[in-house]
C-alpha positions in Angstrom: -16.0 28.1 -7.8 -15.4 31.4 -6.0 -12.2 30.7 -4.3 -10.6 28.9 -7.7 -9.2 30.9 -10.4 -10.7 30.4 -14.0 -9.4 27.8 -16.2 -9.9 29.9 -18.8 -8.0 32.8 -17.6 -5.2 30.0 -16.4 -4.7 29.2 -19.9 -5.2 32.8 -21.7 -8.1 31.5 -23.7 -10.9 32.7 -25.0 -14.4 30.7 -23.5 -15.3 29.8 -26.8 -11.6 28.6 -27.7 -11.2 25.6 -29.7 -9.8 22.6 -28.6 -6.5 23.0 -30.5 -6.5 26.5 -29.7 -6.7 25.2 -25.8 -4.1 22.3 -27.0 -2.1 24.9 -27.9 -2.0 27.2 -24.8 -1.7 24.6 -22.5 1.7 23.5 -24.3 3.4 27.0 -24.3 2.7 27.3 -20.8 3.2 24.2 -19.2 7.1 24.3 -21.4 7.4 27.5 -19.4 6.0 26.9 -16.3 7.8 23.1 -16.3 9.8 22.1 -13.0 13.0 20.9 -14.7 13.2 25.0 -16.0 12.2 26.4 -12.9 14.3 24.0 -10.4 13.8 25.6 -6.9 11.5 27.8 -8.1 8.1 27.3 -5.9 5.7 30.1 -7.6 6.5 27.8 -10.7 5.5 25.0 -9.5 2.0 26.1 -8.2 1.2 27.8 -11.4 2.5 24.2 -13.4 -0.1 22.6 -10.7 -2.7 24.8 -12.0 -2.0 24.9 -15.5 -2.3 21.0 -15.5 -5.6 21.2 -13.8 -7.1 23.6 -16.0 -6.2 22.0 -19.2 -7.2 18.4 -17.5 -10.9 20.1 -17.3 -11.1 22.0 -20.6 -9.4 19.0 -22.8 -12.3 16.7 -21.7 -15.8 17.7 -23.9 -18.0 16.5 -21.0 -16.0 18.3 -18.4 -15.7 21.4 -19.8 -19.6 21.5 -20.6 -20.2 20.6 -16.5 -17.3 23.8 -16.1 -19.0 25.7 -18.4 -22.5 25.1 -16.7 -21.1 25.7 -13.1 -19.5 28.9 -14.6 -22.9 30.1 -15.7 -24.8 28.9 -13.0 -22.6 29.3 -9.3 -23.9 27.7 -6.6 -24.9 24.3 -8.4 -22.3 21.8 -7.1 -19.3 21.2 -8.9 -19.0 18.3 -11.6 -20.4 15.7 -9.4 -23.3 18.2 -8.5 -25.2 17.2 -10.9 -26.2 13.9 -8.8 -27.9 16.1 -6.7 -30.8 16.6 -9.4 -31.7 13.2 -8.7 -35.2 12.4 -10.1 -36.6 15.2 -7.8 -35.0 17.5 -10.6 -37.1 17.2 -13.8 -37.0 13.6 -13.7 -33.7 12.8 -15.3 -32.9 9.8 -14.3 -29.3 9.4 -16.4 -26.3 12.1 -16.3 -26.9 11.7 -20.2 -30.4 13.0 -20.1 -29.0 15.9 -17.7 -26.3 16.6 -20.4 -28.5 16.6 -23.5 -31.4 18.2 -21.7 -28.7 21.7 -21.4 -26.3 21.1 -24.0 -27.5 18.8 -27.1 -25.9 15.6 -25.8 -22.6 14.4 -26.7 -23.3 11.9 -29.7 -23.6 8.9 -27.5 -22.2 10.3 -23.9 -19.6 8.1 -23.8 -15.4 8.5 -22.7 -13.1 10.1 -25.0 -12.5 7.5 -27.7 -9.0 5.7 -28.3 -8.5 8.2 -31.5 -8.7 11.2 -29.2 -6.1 10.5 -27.0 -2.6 12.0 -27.4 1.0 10.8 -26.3 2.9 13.2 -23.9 5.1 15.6 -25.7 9.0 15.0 -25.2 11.7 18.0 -24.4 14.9 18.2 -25.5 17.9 21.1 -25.2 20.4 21.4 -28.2 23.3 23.0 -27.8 24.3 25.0 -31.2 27.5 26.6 -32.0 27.1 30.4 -32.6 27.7 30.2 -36.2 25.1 27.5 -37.0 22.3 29.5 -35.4 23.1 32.5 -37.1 23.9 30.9 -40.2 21.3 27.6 -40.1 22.2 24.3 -40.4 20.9 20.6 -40.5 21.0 18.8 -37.5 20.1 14.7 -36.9 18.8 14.1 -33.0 18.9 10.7 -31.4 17.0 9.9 -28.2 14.7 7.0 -26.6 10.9 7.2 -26.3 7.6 4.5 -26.5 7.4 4.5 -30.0 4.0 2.9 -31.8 4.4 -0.3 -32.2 4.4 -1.0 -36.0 2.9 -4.4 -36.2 -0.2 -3.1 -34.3 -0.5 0.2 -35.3 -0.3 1.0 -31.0 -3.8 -0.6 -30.5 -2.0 -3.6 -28.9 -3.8 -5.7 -30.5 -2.8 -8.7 -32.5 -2.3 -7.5 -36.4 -4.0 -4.3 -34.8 -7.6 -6.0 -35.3 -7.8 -8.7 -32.6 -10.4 -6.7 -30.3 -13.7 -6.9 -29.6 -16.9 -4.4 -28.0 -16.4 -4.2 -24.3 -19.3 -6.4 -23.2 -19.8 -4.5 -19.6 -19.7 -0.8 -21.4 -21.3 -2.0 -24.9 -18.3 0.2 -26.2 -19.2 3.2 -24.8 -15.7 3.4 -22.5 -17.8 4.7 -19.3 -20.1 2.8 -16.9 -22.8 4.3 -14.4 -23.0 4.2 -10.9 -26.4 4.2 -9.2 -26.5 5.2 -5.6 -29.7 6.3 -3.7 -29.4 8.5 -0.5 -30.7 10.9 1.8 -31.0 13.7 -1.0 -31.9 11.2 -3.6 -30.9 9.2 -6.7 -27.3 10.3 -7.9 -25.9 8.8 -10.7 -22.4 8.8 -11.6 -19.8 8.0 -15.2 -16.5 5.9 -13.8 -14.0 4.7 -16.4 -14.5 1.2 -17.2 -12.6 -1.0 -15.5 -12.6 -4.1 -18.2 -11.2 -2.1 -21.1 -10.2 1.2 -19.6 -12.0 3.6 -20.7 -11.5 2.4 -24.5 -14.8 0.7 -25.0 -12.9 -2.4 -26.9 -11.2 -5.6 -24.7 -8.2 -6.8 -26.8 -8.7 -10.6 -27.9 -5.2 -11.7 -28.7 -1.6 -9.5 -27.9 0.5 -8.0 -29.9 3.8 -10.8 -29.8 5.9 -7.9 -30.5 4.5 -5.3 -27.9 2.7 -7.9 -25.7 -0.1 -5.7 -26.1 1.1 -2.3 -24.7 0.9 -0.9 -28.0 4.6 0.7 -27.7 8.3 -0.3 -27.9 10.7 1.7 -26.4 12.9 2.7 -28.7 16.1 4.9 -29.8 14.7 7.2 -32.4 16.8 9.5 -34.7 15.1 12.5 -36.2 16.7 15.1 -38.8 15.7 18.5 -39.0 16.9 21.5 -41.0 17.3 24.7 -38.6 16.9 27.9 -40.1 19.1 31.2 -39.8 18.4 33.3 -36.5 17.2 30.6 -33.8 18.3 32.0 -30.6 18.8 30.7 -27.0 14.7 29.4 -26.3 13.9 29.3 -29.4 12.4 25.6 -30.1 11.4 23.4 -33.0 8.0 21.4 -33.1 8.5 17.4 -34.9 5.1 16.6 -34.8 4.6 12.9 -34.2 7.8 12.4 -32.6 6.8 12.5 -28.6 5.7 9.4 -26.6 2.7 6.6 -28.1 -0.2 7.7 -26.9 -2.4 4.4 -25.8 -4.2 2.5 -27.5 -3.3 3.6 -31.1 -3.9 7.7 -30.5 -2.0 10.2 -31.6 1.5 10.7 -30.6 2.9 13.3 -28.9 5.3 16.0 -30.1 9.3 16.0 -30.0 10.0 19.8 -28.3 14.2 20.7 -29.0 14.8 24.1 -27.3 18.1 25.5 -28.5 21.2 26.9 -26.1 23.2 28.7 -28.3 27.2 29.2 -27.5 29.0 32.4 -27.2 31.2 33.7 -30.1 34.9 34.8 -29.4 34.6 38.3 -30.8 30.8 38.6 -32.0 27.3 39.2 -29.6 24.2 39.2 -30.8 20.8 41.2 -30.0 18.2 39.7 -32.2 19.3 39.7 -35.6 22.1 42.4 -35.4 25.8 41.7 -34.1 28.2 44.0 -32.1 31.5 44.0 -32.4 34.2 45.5 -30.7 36.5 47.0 -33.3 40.1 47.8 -31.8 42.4 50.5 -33.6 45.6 52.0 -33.3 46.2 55.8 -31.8 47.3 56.6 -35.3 44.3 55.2 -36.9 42.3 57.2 -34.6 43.9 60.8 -35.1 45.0 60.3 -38.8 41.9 58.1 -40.0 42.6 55.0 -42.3 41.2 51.3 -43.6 40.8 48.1 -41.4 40.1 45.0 -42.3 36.4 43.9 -40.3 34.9 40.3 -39.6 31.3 39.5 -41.0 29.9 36.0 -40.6 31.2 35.0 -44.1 34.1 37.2 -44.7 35.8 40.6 -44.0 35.2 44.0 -45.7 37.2 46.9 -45.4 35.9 49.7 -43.5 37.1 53.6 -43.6 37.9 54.7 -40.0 37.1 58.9 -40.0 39.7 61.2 -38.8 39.8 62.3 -35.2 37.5 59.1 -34.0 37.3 59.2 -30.5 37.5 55.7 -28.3 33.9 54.1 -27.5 32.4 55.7 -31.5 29.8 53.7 -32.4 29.3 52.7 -36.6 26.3 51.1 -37.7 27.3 48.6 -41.4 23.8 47.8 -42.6 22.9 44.7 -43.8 26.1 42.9 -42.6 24.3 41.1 -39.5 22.2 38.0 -39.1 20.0 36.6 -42.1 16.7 35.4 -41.4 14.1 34.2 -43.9 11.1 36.0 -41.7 12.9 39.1 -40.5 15.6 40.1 -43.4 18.9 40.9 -42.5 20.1 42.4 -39.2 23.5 45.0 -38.6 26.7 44.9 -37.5 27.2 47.3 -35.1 31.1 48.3 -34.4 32.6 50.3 -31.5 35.7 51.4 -31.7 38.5 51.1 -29.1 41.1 53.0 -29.1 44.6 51.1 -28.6 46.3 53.5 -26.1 50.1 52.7 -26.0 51.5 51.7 -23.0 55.7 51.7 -23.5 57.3 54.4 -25.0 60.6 55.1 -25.3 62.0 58.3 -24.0 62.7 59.9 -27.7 58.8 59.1 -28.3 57.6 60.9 -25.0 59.4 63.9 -25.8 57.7 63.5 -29.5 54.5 63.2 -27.8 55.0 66.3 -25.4 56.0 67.8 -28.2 53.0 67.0 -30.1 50.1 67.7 -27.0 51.8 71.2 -26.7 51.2 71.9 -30.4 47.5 71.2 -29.9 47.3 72.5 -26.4 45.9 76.0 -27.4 43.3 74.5 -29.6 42.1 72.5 -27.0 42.3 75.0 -24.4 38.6 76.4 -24.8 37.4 72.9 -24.6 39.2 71.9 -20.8 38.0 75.2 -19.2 34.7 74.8 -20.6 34.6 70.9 -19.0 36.3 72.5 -16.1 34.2 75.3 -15.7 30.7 72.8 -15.6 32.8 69.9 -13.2 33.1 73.0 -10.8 30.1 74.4 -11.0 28.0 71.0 -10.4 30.6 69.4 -7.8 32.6 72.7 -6.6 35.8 70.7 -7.7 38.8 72.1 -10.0 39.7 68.8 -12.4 42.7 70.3 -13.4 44.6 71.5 -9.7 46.7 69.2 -8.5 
């Protein structure tokens, strides 16, 4: 145990973490951590490795309760340890009687049940057009995955009854191997091989899934996505991922959204930026412009004198979400600098930059006076 890192801490869980709870880490971080998202990426891959191996541990009731004991107790063999307690060791003669003699027993020691199992969750990437994320939409998804079979309800079985009790397990899903050596008795749970760890051996196939207990399939699922989703966010269709065997739970359907760029909006969060272009005029006089929303336009009061690069903040005219309210548009202006004149209109314009040339006087000297003192350069000698 000392050179391996704790699964707990793998997963970000608390010891006492329930099994969803630990369900529910191991989701979020295997989706991050996945090697088709981190293509090339090696750290990723060790930490997927790990992930998987903690969660493969603390998913299992028994495992985790041998984890939990070796956690507590260093230095007393790792999950197949316990063989070394032989009879010399209290007397236990049965890994049962070690378990219940610690922890209460497991209400019959056997494998995790049929029920318990869970089908592998399926990912997904949708591409969304800016609009639809920021305004929500409803979206149908097609794709293929081993659906349940619906004549046996996934057990595989004929009419989803024809099984019987595994005769070499009595049901129990796990068999024990005996083995006496140097040290003493150790005794051992394997999977049974007859009815694989499901305690039942099927008496007559499914016909329609020849006793698989899945179909693969093309499924189509629907889904309403709501205002604001943003490149990563996902949606969760429970009951939509792969059959899980023999009649278990399914897993989960995971669509992570890529959201498209916008020809004249961005986006942080829930607030857009736009870039807000006005004439020279415009800028020195002041005056109306017509601006974009995501439904419509508004007209907005440019101040006199704006200077190029001016940032204005519209309230409430950004992105609408149904948890986080509504976001702002954000405008900078730029200023449309003309780039042709005509001679008559330079001479105007000479005209004009004398007129103001005193008032902005104290203005240049002060800039040229700080550019000097900082650098030891003179902005204005050519």
């Amino acid at each position: 145990m000392a050179d391996k890192k704790n699964y707990y801490d793998v997963l970000g869980v608390d010891k006492k973490a329930t099994p969803d709870e630990i369900k529910s880490a191991y989701r979020k971080l295997a989706m991050k951590y996945h090697p088709d998202r981190n293509q090339g990426n090696a750290e990723a891959a060790e930490k997927f490795k790990e992930i998987n191996e903690a969660n493969e541990t603390l998913s299992d009731s028994q495992k985790r309760a041998a984890y939990d004991y070796e956690l507590e107790h260093p230095g007393m063999g790792g999950f197949g340890g316990f063989g070394g307690f032989g009879g010399g060791a209290g007397g236990f003669e049965d890994i049962s009687d070690i378990f219940s003699s610690f922890f209460g027993g497991f209400g019959g020691g056997g494998a995790r049940t049929a029920q318990s199992a869970v089908g592998e969750d399926i990912q997904r990437e949708m591409t969304l057009s800016f609009m639809d994320a920021a305004k929500g939409c409803k979206k149908t998804f097609s794709y293929t995955r081993n659906e349940p079979c619906s004549s046996c309800r996934g057990t595989g079985a004929k009419g989803g009854t024809a099984f019987e009790t595994c005769g070499k397990c009595q049901g129990k899903g796990v068999i024990q191997q005996v083995q006496n050596t140097m040290f003493g008795r150790t005794i051992r749970q394997t999977v049974c091989p007859d009815c694989a760890g499901t305690g039942r051996i099927v008496k007559e196939k499914c016909p329609d899934c020849k006793g698989k207990g899945a179909q693969r399939k093309e499924t189509t699922v629907s889904f309403d996505i709501p205002a604001g989703v943003d490149t990563n966010s996902y949606i969760r269709k429970k009951g939509y991922g792969q059959a899980a065997p023999n009649g278990g739970t399914p897993g989960d359907l995971i669509v992570t959204f890529r959201i498209e760029p916008h020809r004249i909006f961005t986006r942080e969060h829930f607030d857009l930026r736009l870039d807000l272009p006005i004439s020279y005029k415009t800028a020195v006089l002041g005056g109306t412009v017509k601006v974009p929303t995501l439904d419509d336009t508004f007209d907005f009061t440019v101040p006199e004198g704006t200077q190029s690069g001016t940032v204005f903040t519209i309230r409430g005219k950004g992105i609408r979400s149904a948890r986080n309210g509504v976001g702002n548009l954000i405008l900078r202006v730029i200023v449309e600098i003309p780039t042709k004149l005509s001679k008559d209109q330079k001479k105007e314009l000479e005209k004009l930059d004398k007129d103001f040339e005193l008032k902005q006087y104290d203005k240049m000297r002060r800039y040229a006076d700080n550019v000097e003192a900082l650098y030891g350069d003179k902005p204005y000698e050519k």
